[in-house]
C-alpha positions as CSV (number, residue, x, y, z in Angstrom):
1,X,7.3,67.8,35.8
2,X,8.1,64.6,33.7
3,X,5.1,65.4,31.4
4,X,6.6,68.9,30.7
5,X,9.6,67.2,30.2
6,X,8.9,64.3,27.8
7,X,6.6,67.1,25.1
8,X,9.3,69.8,25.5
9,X,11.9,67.4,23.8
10,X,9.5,65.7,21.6
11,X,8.9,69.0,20.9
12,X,12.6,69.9,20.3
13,X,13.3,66.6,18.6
14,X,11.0,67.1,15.9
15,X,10.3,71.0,15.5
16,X,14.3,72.3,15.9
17,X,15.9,69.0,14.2
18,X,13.0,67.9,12.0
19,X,13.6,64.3,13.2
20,X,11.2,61.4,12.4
21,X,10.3,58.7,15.0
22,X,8.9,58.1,18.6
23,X,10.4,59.4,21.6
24,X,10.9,57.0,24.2
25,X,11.5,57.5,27.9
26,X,14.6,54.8,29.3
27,X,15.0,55.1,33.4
28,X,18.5,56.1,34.0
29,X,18.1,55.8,38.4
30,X,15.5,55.2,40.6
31,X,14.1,58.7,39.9
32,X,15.7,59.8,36.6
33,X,14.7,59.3,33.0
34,X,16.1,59.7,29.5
35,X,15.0,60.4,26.5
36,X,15.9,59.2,23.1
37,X,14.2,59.2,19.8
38,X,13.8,55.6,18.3
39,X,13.0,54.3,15.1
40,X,9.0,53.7,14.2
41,X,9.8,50.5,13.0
42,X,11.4,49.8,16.5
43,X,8.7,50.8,18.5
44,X,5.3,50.4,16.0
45,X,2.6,47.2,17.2
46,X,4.8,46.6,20.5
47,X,3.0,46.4,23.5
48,X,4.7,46.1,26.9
49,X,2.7,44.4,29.4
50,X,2.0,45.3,32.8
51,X,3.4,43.0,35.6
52,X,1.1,40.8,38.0
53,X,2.7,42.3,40.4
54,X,1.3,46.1,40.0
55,X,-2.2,44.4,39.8
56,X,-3.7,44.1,43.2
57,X,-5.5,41.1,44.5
58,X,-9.1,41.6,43.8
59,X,-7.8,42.9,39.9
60,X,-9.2,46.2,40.9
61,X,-6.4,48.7,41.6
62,X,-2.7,49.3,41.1
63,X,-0.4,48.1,43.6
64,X,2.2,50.2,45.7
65,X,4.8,48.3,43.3
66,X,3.2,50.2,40.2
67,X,3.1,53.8,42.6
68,X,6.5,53.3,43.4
69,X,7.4,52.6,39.4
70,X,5.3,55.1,37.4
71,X,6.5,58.2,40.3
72,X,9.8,58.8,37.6
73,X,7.0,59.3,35.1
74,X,4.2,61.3,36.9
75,X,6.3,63.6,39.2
76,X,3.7,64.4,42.1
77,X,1.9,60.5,42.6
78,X,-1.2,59.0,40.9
79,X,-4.7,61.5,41.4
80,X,-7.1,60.0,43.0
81,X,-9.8,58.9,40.5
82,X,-13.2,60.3,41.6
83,X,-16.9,59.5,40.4
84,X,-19.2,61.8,38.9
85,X,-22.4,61.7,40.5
86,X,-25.9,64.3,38.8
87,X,-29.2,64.8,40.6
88,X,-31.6,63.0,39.0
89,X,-33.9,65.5,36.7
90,X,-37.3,64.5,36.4
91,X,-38.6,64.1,33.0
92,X,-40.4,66.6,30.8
93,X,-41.5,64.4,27.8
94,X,-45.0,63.3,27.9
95,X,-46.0,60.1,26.0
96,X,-49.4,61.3,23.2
């Protein structure tokens, strides 16, 4: 629901008011978010890093620390990433 949320008013923000700059998302509760449009200049080469503490152990894998903080942001929890897996095709080419 977030998602819908955050392109609806960038959407608004730039089509209905023809407004330049980023929209940024500010937490306003433990589940509740704001938006605001900021400045390029404010927001343009800054990187915010992600906490140790939403790494796991073995540097593999989020934390419940990072579930807990991106939920605001997501609305339903994290998918569960999944591998892609073909049959193997036997090849057709023949070497002359």
């Amino acid at each position: 629901m977030q998602n819908y949320s955050y392109s609806f008013n960038c959407t608004a923000l730039t089509l209905w008011h023809n407004l330049d700059g980023s929209i940024t998302i500010h937490r306003t509760g433990e589940y509740s978010v704001d938006y605001q449009l900021t400045k390029l200049e404010d927001v343009a080469g800054k990187t915010k890093q992600m906490p140790d503490e939403f790494i796991n152990s073995e540097d593999n894998n989020v934390t419940e620390a990072f579930r807990h903080y991106v939920l605001p942001l997501l609305g339903s929890g994290i998918p569960s990433a999944h591998r892609l897996r073909t049959p193997k095709v036997p090849k057709i080419l023949r070497k002359e």
